[in-house]
C-alpha positions in Angstrom: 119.4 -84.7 285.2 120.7 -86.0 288.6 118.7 -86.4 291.4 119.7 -84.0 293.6 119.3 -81.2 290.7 115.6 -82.9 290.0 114.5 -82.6 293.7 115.8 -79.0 294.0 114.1 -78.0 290.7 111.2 -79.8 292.3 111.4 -77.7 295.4 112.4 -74.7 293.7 109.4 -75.2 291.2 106.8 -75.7 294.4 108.1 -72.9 296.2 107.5 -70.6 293.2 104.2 -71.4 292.5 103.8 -71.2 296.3 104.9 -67.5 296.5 103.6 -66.5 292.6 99.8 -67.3 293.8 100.8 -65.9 297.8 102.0 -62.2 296.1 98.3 -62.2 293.9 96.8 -62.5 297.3 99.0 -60.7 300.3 98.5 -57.2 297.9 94.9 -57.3 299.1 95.6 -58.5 302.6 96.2 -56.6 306.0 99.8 -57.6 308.0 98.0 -60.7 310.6 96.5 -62.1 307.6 99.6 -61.8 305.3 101.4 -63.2 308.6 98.9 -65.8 309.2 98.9 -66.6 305.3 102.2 -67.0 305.0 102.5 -69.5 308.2 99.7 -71.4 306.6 101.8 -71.7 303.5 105.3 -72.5 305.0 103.5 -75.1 306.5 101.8 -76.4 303.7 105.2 -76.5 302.3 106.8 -78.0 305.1 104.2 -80.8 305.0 104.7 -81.2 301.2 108.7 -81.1 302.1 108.5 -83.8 304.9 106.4 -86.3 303.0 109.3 -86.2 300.1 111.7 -86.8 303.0 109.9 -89.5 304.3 109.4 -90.9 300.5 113.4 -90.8 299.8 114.1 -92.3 302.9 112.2 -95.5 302.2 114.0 -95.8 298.5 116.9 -95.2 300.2 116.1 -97.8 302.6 114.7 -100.1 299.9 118.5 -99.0 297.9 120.8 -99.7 300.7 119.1 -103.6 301.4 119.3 -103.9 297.6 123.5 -102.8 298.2 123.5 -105.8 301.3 121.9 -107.9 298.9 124.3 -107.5 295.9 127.6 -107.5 298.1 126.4 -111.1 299.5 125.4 -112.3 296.1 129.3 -111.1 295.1 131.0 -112.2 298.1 129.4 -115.8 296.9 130.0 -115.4 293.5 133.8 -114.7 294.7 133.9 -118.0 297.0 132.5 -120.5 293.9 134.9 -118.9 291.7 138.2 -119.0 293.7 136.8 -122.9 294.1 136.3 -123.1 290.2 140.1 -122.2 289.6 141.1 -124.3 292.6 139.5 -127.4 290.8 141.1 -126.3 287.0 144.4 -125.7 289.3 144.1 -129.1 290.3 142.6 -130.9 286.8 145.2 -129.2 285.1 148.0 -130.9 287.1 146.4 -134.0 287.0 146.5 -134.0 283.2 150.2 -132.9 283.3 150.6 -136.0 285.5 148.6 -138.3 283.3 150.9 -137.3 280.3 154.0 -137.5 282.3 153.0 -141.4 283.3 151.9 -142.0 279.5 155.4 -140.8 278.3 157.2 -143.2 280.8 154.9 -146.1 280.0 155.3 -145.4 276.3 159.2 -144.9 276.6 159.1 -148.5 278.7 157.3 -150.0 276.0 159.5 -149.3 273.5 162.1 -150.5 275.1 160.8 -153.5 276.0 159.9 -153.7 272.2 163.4 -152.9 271.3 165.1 -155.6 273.9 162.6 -158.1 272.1 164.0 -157.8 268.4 167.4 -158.6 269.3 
């Protein structure tokens, strides 16, 4: 279930059970005190309602510094590795340029080798 479903059932729910036990009891009840009741009830619920609010602002709080947190870790993560294949960019030339010289050195030695027999 998502969580905006889950905290409307959750209302919905509360308000229910709000009104099912308010109708047992404004039957028996004169208009002030069904008026009276029923202010006493919206703001029961309004308290009930603001303390939820107050409790999914924090997580979202708490959520949106764990977001900060995360893109710095991945803005790092994305400096180390461009410096990762800068370094393999670099080694890989280096080896290229390590088997050039060998071929050279090898090719010179051979013909040094060759001048030498004759």
């Amino acid at each position: 279930m998502d969580e905006s479903n889950h905290h409307s059932s959750a209302y919905s729910s509360l308000a229910n059970s709000t009104t099912e036990i308010n109708n047992a009891a404004v039957l028996t009840m004169t208009p002030s005190k069904e008026i009276r009741h029923m202010s006493e009830d919206y703001c029961a619920l309004l308290s009930r309602a603001t303390e939820q609010i107050k409790v999914l602002a924090a997580e979202k709080s708490e959520l949106s510094e764990q977001c900060d947190r995360f893109m710095t870790l991945n803005e790092e993560l994305t400096e180390q590795l461009a410096g990762v294949l800068k370094r393999e960019a670099a080694v890989k030339k280096e080896n290229a340029d390590v088997l050039r010289a060998n071929g050279e050195l090898f090719a010179e030695a051979q013909r040094l080798s060759d001048e030498e027999e004759r």
